[in-house]
C-alpha positions in Angstrom: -9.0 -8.4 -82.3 -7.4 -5.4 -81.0 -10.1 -4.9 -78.0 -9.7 -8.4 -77.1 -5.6 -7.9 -77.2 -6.1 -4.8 -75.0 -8.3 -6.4 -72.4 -5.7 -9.4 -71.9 -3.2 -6.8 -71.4 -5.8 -5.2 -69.2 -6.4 -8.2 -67.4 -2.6 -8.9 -66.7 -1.7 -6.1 -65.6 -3.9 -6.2 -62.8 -3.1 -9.6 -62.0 0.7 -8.4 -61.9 -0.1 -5.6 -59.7 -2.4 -7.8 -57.1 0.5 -10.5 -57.1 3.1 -7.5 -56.7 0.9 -6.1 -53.9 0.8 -9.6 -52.3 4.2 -10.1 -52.6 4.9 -6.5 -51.1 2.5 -7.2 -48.0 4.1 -10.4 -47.3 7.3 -9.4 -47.3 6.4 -5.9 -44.5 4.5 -8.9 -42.9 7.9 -11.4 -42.8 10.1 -7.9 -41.7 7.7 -7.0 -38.9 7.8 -10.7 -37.9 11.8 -10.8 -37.6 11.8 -7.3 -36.2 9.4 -7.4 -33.3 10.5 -8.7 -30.0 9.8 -12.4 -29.3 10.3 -12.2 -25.5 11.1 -15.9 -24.8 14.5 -15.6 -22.9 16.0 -12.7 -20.7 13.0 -10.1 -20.6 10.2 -12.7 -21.0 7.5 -10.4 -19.4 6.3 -9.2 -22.6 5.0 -12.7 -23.5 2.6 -13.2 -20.9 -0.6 -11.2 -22.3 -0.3 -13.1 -25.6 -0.8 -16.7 -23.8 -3.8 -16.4 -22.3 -5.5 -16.4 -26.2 -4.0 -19.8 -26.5 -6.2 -20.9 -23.7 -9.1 -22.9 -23.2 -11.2 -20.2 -21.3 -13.0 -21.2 -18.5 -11.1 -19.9 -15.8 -13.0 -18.9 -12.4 -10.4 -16.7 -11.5 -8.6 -14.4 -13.4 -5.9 -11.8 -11.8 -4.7 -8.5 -13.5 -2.1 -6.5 -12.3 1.7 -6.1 -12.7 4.7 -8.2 -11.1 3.0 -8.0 -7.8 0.7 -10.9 -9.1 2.7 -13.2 -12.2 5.8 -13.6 -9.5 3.7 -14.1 -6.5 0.9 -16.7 -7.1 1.3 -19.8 -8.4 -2.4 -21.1 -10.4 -0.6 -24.3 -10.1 -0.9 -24.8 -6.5 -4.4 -23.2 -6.4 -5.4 -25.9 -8.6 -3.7 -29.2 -6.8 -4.4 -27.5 -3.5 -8.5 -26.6 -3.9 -9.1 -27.4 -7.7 -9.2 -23.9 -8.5 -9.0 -22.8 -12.2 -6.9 -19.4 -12.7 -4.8 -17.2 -14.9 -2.7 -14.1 -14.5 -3.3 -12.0 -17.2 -0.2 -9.6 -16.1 2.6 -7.6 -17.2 5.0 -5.5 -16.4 4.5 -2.3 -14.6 0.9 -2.7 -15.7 -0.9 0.2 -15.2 -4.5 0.1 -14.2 -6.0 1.4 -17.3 -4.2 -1.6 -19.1 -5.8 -4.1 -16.4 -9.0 -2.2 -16.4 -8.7 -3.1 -20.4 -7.2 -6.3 -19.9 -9.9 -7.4 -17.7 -12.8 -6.0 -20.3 -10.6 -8.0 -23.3 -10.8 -11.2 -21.3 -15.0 -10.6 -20.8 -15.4 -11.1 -24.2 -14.4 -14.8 -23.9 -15.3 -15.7 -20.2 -16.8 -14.8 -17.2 -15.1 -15.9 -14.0 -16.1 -15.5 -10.6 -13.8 -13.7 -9.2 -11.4 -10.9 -10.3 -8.0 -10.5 -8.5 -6.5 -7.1 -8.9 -3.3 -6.1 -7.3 -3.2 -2.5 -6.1 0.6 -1.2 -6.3 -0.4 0.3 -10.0 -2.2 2.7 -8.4 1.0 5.1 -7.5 0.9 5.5 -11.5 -1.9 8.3 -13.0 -0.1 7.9 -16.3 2.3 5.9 -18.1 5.8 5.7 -17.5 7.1 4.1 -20.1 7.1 3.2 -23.5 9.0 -0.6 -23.0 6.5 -1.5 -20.6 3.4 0.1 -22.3 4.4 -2.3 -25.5 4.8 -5.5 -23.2 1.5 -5.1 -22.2 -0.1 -4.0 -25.4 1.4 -5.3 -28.2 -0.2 -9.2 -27.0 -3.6 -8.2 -27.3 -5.8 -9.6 -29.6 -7.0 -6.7 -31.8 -10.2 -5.3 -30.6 -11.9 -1.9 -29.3 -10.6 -3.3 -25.7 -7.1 -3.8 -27.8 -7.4 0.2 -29.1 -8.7 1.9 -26.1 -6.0 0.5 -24.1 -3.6 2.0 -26.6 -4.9 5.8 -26.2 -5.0 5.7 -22.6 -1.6 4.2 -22.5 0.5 6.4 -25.1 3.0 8.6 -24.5 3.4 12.3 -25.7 5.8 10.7 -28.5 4.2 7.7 -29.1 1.9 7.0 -32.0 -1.1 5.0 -32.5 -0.3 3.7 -36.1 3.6 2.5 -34.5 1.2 -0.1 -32.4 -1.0 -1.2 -35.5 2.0 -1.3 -37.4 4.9 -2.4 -35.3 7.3 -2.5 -38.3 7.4 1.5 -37.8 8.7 1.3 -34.3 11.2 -1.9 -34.4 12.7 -0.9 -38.3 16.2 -0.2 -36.5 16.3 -3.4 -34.6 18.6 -4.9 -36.7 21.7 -4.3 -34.9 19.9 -6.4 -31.7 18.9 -9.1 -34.1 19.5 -12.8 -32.8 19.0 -16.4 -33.6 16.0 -16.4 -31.3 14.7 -14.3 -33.8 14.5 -16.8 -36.5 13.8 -19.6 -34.4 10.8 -18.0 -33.5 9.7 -16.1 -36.4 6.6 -18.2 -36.8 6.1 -19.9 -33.3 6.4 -18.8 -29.9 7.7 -21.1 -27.1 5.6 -20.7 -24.1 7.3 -19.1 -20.8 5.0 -19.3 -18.3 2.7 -21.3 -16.2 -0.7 -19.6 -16.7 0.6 -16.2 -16.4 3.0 -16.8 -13.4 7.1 -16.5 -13.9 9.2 -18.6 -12.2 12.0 -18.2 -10.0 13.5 -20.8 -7.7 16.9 -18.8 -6.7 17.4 -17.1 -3.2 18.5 -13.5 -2.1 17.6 -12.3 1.3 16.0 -9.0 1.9 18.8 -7.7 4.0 19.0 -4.1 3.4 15.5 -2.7 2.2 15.4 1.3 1.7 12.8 3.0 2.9 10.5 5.3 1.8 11.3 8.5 0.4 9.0 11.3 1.8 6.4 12.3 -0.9 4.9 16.4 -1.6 1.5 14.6 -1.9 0.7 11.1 -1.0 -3.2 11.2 -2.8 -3.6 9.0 -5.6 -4.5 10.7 -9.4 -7.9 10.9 -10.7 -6.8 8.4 -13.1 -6.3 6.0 -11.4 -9.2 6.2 -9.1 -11.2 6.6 -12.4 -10.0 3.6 -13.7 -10.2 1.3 -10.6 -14.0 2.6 -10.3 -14.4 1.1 -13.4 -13.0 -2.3 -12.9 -15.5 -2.1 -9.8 -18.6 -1.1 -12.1 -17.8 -3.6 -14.3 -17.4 -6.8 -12.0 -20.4 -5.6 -10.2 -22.2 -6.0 -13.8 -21.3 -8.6 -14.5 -21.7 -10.3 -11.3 -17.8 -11.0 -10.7 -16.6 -10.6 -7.0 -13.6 -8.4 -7.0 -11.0 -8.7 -4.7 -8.1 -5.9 -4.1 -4.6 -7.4 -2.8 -1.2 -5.9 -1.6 1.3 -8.5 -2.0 4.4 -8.5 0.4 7.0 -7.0 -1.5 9.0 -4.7 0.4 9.9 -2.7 -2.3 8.8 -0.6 -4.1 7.7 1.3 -0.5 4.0 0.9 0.4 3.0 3.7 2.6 0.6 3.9 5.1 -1.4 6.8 3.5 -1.8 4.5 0.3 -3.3 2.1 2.8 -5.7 4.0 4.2 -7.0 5.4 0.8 -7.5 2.0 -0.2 -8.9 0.6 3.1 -11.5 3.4 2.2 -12.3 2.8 -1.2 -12.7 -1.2 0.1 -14.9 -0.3 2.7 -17.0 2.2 0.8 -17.3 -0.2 -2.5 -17.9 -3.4 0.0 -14.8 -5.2 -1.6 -12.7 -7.7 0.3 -8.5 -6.0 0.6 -5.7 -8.0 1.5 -2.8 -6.8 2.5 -0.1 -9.4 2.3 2.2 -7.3 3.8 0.3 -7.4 6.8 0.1 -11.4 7.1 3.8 -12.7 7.3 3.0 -14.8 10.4 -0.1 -16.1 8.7 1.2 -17.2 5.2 4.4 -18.1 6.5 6.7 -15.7 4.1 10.3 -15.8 5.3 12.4 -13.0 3.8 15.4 -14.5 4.2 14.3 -17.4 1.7 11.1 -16.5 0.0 12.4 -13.5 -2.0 14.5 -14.1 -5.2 15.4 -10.0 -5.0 16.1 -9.2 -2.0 11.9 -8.4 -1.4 10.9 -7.2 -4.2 9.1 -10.4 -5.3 8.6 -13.7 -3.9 10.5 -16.8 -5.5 8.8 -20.1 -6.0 8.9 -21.1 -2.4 6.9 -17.7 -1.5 4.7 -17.8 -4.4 3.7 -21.3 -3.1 3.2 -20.3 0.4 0.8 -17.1 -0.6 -1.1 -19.1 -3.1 -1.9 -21.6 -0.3 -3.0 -19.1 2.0 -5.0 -17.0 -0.7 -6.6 -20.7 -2.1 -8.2 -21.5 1.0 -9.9 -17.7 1.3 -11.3 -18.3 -2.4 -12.1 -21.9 -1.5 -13.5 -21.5 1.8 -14.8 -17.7 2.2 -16.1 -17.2 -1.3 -17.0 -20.5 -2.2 -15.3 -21.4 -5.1 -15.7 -24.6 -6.1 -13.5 -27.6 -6.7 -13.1 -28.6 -9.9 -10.5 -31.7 -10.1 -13.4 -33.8 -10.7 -13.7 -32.8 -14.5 -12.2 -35.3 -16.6 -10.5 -33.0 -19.5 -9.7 -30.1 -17.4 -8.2 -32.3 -14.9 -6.4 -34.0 -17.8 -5.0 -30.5 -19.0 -3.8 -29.9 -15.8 -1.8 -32.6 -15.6 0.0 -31.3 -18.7 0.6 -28.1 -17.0 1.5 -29.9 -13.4 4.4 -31.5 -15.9 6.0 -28.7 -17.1 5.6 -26.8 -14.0 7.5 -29.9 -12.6 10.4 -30.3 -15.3 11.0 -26.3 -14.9 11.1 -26.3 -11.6 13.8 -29.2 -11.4 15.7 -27.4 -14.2 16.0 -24.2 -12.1 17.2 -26.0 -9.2 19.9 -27.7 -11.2 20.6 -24.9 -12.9 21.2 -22.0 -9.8 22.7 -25.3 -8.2 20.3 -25.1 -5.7 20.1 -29.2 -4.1 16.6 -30.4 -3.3 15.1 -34.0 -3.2 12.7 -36.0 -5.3 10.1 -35.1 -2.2 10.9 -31.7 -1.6 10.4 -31.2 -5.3 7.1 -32.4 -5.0 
C-alpha cells in the first residue's frame, strides 16, 4: 500500500513539474512575444524578411540587397507590365553577407532564374550596426542559413544566444511598450508589396552633398569574399545574376567603386547596371521621382525603373510571361488591390491630388 502511495505521489509530482515547466515556457514565450518589435508602423523595414515565408514560392526573380532595391522596384509593375513573378527579400542597410545568406535561405524553397543584387552594400566589410543587423535577422526562419548569418553579422558586444532568445535583448522594452504591441502579439499585418515599401510623397533633390574624399577607396576582403559567393552559388545553381546601382544620389557612389565593380562584372561575365548612368533612358526626374531628396525613389520612380529593368529581364534574358496562369494570375490580382487601395491612401493622405486614371 505504501509503494503504491509513494508512486502516486511520484507520479504527481512530475506531472506538477511538467505542467509548471509548461506554464513557465509559455509565459517567457508570451513576454518575448510583447517585447520584441513588431515593425508594422514608423520603422516597418524590419518586417520585410519575415514575409517572404508567407509566400507561395515560385518566384523567377528574387532581389537581395538593402533600400537601394525594396524602395526602388515595384514587382507590381514587373508583373502587369511583362508577367514577371518577383520578390525583394531586403532590408535595411543589408550587408552582403546577410544577402549572400538570404539568398542561400530562399534556395531552400525555390529556384528562380535570376538573382538581382544591388551593389551599394559593398562599402561595408563589417557590420555597422546592431538595429539593422536585427531587422534583417531576427525574420529568418531558423536554419544553418538563419545561424551563419548571425556569426558573420554580430557585433563585438553582441551575443549569439540574445538572437535565439530575443527575450534577453528586448527585457527593458517596457518603457517603449504600445498598443501596437498587443494588437499584434499573435498576428502580424503585412506592410509591404512583395518586399517593396511604398512612398508616394515628393522632395526634390535640390542640394545633394558630395563625396567626401576617402584614405582608401578599395573594397574589404569581406565583402569581395561574400559577393564571390553569391556568384558561385548562382552559377551552381544555374541562376543568372545580375549586379545593379540604383540612382540614388546619396549615399555618394564614386567612380573608383565603379570601376572595381565594372571589373569584377567583366571578369565573372555578369550583366551591371548602373542606374545612375541611365536617367535619360528610364526617365527618372529628380525633382519628382525622389521622396528624400535622392536618396530613394518614390512610387513614381520606382515605377519608371521597374519598367525599364522589366523589359531587360523580359526581352534580354528571356523571362517568360506568366499572366496566363490561372491561380497566380488570380493572386495577383489580390496583390494589384492592395497595391491599389495603398496607393490611393497615400495620396489622400500627403494630400497629394491625382485622378481615377492617373491612379491607374
Amino acid at each position: 500500500m505504501e509503494h503504491t502511495i509513494d508512486r502516486n505521489n511520484k507520479k504527481k509530482a512530475w506531472l506538477r513539474g511538467i505542467v509548471s515547466a509548461i506554464l513557465i515556457v509559455g509565459s517567457l514565450w508570451l513576454l518575448q512575444r510583447l517585447l520584441v518589435p513588431k515593425y508594422v508602423d514608423g520603422i516597418v523595414e524590419g518586417a520585410f524578411v519575415a514575409e517572404y515565408y508567407k509566400e507561395e514560392k515560385d518566384f523567377d526573380v528574387i532581389f537581395v540587397g538593402d533600400c537601394e532595391v525594396y524602395e526602388n522596384f515595384s514587382p507590381i509593375v514587373l508583373w502587369e507590365e511583362y508577367g514577371i513573378n518577383s520578390y525583394i527579400r531586403g532590408s535595411a542597410e543589408q550587408y552582403i553577407w546577410q544577402s549572400y545568406y538570404l539568398l542561400e535561405d530562399t534556395l531552400r524553397y525555390e529556384t528562380p532564374e535570376v538573382v538581382i543584387f544591388n551593389i551599394q552594400s559593398l562599402q561595408f566589410d563589417k557590420s555597422q550596426n546592431e538595429a539593422y543587423n536585427r531587422m534583417s535577422l531576427e525574420g529568418m526562419e531558423w536554419s544553418m542559413s538563419k545561424v551563419n548569418a548571425i556569426k558573420a553579422s554580430m557585433k563585438e558586444n553582441e551575443h549569439f544566444l540574445d538572437y535565439v532568445f530575443p527575450i534577453l535583448r528586448y527585457h527593458s522594452r517596457w518603457s517603449e511598450l504600445s498598443a501596437t504591441d498587443v494588437e499584434y502579439l499573435f498576428k502580424t499585418k503585412k506592410v509591404s508589396h512583395n518586399g517593396y515599401y511604398m512612398r508616394v510623397d515628393v522632395k526634390p533633390a535640390e542640394q545633394v552633398p558630395e563625396g567626401r574624399i576617402l584614405s582608401d577607396y578599395s573594397f574589404g576582403e569581406n565583402a569581395w569574399k561574400y559577393l564571390d559567393k553569391m556568384t558561385a552559388l548562382c552559377k551552381e545553381k544555374g541562376i543568372t545574376l545580375i549586379l545593379i546601382k540604383a540612382p540614388s544620389l546619396y549615399p555618394y557612389w564614386y567612380d573608383e567603386w565603379e570601376a572595381q565593380v565594372e571589373e569584377y562584372a567583366a571578369e565573372n561575365d555578369l550583366r551591371y547596371i548602373n542606374f545612375l548612368e541611365l536617367q535619360e533612358e528610364t526617365g527618372i526626374d529628380y525633382n519628382t521621382d525622389t521622396y528624400d531628396a535622392g536618396l530613394h525613389m518614390n512610387l513614381s520612380g520606382a515605377e519608371k525603373l521597374s519598367v525599364y529593368l522589366g523589359r531587360i529581364l523580359a526581352e534580354e534574358e528571356g523571362l517568360p510571361d506568366r499572366r496566363g496562369e490561372a491561380e497566380l494570375a488570380a493572386a495577383w490580382e489580390e496583390k494589384i488591390a492592395d497595391y491599389e487601395a495603398e496607393k490611393a491612401y497615400q495620396y489622400e493622405y500627403y494630400g497629394i491630388n491625382k485622378t481615377v486614371t492617373e491612379l491607374k
